[in-house]
BAFI-3210 file (N, C-alpha, C; in Angstrom, 3 decimals, decimal comma, padded with zeros to 6 digits):
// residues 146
n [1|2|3|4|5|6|7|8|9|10|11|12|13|14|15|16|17|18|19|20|21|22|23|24|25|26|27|28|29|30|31|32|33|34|35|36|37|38|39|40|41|42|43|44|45|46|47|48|49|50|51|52|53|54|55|56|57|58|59|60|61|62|63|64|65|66|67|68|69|70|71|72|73|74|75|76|77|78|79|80|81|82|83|84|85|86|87|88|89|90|91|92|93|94|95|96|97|98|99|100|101|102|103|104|105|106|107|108|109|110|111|112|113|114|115|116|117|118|119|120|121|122|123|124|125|126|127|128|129|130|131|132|133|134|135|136|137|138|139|140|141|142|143|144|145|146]
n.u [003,745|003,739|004,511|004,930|005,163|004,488|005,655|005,180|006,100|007,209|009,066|010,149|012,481|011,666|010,739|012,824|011,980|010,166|011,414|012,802|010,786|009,861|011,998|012,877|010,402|010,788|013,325|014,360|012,474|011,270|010,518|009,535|009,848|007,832|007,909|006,438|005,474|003,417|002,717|001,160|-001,143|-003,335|-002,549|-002,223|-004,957|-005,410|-003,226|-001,760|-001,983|000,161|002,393|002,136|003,388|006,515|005,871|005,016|007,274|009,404|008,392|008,289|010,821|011,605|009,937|011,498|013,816|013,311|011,967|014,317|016,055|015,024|014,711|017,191|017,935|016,257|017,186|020,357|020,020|019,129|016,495|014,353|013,616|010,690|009,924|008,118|006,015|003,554|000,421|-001,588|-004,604|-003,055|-003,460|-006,103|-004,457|-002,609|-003,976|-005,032|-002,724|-001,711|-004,231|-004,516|-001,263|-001,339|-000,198|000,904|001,115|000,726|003,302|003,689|004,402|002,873|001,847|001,046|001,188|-000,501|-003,280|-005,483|-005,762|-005,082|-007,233|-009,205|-007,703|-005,738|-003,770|-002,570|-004,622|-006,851|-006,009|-005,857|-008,387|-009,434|-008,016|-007,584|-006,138|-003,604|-002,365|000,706|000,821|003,401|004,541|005,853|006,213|007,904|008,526|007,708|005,717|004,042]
n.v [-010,011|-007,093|-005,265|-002,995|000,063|002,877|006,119|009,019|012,167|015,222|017,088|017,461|016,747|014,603|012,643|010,839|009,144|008,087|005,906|004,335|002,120|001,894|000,960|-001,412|-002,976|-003,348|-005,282|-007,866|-008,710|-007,932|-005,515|-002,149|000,650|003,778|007,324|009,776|013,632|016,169|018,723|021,529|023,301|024,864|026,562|028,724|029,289|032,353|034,335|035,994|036,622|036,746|035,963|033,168|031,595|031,730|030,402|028,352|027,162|026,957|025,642|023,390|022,363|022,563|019,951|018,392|018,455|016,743|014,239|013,042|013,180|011,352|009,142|008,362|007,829|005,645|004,027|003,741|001,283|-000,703|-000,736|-000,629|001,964|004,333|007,586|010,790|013,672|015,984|017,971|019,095|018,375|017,314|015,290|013,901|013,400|011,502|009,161|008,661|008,039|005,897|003,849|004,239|003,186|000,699|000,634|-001,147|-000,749|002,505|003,732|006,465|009,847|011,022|013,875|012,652|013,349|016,316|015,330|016,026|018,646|017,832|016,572|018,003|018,386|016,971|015,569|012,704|011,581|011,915|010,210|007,626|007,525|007,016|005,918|002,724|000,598|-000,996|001,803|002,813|004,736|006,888|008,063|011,385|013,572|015,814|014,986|012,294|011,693|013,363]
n.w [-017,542|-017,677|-020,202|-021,263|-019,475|-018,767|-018,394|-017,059|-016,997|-015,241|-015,963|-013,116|-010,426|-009,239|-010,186|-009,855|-007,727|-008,817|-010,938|-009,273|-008,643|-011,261|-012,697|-011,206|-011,091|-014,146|-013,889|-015,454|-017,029|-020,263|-021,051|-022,692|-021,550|-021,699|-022,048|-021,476|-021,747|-021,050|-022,338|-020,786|-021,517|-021,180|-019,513|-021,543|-021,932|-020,337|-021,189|-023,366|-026,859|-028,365|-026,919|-027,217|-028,917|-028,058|-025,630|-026,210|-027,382|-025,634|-023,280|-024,710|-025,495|-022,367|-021,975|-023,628|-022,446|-020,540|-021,237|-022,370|-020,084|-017,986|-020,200|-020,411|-018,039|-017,645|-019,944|-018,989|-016,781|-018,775|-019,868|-022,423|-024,391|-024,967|-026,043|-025,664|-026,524|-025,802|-026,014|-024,151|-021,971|-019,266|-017,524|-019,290|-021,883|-020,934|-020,424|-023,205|-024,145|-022,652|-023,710|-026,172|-027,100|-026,227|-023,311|-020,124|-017,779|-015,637|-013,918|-012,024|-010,029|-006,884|-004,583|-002,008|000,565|000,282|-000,077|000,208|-000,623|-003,558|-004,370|-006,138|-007,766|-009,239|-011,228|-011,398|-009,570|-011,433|-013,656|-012,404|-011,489|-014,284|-016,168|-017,790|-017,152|-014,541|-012,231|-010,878|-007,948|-006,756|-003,912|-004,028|-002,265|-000,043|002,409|002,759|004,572|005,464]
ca.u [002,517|004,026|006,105|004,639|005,170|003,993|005,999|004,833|007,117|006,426|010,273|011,012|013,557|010,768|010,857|013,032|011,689|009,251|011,747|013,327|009,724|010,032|013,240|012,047|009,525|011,066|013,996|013,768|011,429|011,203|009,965|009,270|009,121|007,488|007,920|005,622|006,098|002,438|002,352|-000,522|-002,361|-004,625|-001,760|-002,272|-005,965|-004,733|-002,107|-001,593|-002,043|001,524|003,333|002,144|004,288|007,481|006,226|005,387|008,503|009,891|007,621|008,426|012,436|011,475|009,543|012,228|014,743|012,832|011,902|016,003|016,717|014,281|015,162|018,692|018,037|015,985|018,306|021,184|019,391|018,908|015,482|014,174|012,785|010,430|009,627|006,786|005,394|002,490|000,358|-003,055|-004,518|-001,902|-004,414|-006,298|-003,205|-002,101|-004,930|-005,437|-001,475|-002,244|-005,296|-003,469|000,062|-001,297|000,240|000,159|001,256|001,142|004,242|003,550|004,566|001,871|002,107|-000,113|000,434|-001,552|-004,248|-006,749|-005,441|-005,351|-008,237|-009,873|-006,844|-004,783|-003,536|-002,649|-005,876|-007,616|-005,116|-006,054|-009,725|-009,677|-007,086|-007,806|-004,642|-003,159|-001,543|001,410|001,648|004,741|004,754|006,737|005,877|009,388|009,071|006,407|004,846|002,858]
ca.v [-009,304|-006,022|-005,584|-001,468|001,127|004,409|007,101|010,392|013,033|016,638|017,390|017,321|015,858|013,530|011,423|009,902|007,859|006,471|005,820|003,379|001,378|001,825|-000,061|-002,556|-003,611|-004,149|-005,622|-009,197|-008,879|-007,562|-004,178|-000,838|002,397|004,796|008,329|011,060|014,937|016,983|020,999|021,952|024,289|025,202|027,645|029,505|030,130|033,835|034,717|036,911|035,842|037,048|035,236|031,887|031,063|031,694|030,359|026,870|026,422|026,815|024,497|022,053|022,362|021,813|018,942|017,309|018,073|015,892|013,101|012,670|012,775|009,878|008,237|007,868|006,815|004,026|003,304|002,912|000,530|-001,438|-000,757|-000,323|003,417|005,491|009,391|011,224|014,952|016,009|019,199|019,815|018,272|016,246|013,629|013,242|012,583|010,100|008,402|008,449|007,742|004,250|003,362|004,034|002,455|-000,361|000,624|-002,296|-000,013|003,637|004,601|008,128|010,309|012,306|014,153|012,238|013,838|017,107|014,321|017,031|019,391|017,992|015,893|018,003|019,037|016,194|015,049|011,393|011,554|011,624|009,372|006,571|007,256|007,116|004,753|001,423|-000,234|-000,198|002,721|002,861|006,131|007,123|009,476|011,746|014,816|015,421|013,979|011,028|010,881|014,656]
ca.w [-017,262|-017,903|-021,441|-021,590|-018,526|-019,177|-017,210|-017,010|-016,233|-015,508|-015,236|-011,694|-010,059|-008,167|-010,767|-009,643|-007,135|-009,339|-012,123|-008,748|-008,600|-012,441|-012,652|-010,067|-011,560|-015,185|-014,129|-015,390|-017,843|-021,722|-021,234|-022,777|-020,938|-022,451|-021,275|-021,855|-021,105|-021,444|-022,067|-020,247|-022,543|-020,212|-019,188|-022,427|-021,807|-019,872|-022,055|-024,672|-028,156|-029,063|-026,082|-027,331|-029,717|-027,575|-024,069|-026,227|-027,639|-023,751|-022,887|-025,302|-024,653|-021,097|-022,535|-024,659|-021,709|-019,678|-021,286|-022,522|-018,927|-017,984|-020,956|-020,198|-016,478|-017,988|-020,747|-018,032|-016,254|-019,435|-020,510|-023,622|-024,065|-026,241|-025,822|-026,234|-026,092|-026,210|-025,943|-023,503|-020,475|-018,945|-017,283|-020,426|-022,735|-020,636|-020,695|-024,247|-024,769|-022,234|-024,769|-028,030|-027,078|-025,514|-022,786|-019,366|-016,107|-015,245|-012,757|-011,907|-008,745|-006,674|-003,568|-001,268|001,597|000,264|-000,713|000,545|-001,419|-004,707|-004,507|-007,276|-009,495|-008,555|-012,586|-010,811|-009,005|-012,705|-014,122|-011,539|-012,097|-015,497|-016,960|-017,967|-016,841|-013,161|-011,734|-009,630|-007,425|-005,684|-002,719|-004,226|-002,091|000,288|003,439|002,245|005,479|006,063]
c.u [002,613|004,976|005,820|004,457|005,556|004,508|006,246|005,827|006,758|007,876|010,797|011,322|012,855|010,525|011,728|013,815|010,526|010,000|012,538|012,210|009,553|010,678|013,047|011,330|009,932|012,484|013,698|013,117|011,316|010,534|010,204|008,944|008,674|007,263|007,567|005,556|004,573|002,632|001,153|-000,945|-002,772|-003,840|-002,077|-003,996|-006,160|-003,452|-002,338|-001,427|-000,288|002,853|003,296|002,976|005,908|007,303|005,948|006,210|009,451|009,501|008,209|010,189|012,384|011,046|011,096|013,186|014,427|012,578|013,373|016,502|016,225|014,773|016,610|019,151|018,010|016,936|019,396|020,981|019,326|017,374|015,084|013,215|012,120|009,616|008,464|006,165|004,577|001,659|-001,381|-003,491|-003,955|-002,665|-004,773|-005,417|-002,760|-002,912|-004,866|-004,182|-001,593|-003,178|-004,529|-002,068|000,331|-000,214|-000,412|000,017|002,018|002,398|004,168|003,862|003,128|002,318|000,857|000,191|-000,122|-002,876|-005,151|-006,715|-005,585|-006,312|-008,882|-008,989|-005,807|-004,514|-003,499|-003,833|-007,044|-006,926|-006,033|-007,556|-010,071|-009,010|-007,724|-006,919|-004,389|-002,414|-001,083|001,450|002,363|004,729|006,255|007,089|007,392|009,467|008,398|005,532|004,104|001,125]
c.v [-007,848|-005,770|-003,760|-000,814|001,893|005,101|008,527|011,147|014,919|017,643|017,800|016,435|014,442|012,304|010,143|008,488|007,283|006,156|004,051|002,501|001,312|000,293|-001,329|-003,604|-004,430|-004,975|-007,373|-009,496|-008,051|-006,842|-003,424|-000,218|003,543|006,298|009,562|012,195|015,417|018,541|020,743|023,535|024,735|026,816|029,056|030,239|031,792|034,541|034,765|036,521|035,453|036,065|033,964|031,015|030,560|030,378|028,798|026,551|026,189|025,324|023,237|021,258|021,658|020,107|018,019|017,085|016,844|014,860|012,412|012,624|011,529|008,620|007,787|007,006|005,501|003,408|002,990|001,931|-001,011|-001,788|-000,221|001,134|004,018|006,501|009,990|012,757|015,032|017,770|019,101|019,147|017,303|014,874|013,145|012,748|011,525|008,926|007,551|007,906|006,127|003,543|003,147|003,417|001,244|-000,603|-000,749|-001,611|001,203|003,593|005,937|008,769|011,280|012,885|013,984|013,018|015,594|016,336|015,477|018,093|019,259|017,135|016,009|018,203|018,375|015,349|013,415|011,008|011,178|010,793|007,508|006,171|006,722|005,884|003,319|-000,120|000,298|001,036|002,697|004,176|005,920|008,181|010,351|013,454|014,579|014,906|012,749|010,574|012,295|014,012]
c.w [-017,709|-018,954|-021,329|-020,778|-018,928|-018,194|-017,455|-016,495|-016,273|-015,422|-014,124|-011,230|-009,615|-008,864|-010,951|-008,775|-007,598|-010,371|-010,860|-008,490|-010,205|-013,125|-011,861|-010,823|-013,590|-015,443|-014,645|-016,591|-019,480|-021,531|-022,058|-022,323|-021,658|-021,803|-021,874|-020,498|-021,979|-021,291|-022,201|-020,700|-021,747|-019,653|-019,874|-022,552|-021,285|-020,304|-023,184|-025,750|-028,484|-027,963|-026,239|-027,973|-028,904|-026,289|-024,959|-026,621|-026,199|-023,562|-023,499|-025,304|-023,978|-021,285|-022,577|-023,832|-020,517|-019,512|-021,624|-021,189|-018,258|-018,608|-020,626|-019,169|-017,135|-018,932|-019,610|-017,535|-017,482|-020,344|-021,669|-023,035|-025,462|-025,597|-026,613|-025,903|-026,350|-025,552|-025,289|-022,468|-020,032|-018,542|-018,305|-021,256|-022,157|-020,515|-022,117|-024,655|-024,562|-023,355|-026,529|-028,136|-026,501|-024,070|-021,033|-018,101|-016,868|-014,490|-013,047|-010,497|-008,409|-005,371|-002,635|000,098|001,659|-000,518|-000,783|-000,219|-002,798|-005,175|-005,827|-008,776|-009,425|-010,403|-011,925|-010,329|-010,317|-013,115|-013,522|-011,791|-012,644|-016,143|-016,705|-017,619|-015,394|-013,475|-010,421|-008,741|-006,081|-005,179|-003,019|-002,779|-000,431|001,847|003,374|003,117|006,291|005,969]
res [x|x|x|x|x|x|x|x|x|x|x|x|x|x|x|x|x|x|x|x|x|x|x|x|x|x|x|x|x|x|x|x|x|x|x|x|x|x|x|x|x|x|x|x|x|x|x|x|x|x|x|x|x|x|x|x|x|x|x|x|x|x|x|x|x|x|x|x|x|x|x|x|x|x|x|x|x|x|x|x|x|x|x|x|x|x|x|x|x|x|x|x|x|x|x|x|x|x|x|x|x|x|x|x|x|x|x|x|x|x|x|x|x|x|x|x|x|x|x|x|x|x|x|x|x|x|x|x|x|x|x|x|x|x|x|x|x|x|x|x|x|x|x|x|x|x]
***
């Protein structure tokens, strides 16, 4: 049912307890994980022409360090992996990454218990909306039960 799980990562550590509902779920089965890292642009709207250049190569570092750390989990594990960066609004790209990579399941972390909080700027919250394929979310937020 599932050969393509899409796993978002924003590089924090929180990933991974959805990388263990990740793993879960493709043990068994002829998967691909696919693990995408978004720079959120949106950052760069208040910043200085001249700082752009630098703060996205940061960014994209951070990026590349992030999805190689993912990737490796899942490779340990035994899953097949492919990496992905990408550059502007993190919900939308993942969207559009699901649609164009034929991707089958999201796994993504959110922090449900500020539900109220990120109701409107909640990237998972649009994700779930939006996507055409399930989505898993994992209470990543640190005690999982505020």
């Amino acid at each position: 049912m599932y050969s393509d799980i899409l796993v978002p990562t924003d590089g924090s550590e929180s990933v991974n307890q959805v990388l263990e509902h990740t793993t879960d779920i493709a043990e068994g089965r002829d998967v691909t994980a696919h693990v995408l890292y978004v720079v959120d642009d949106r950052a760069f709207l208040a910043m200085d022409d001249e700082m752009h250049d630098e703060v996205l190569e940061n960014l994209r570092a951070e990026g590349q360090a992030a999805v190689s750390t993912v990737a490796e989990a899942l490779e340990a594990d035994g899953i097949e992996v492919t990496t992905a960066i990408s550059r502007g609004n993190p919900a939308d790209l993942i969207v559009s990454y699901v649609e164009e990579a034929g991707i089958d399941l999201v796994t993504m972390g959110t922090h449900a218990g500020e539900y109220e909080k990120n109701m409107l700027g909640s990237t998972s919250q649009k994700v779930v909306t939006k996507s055409p394929v399930p989505v898993l979310t994992v209470d990543v937020s640190e005690s999982g039960d505020e």
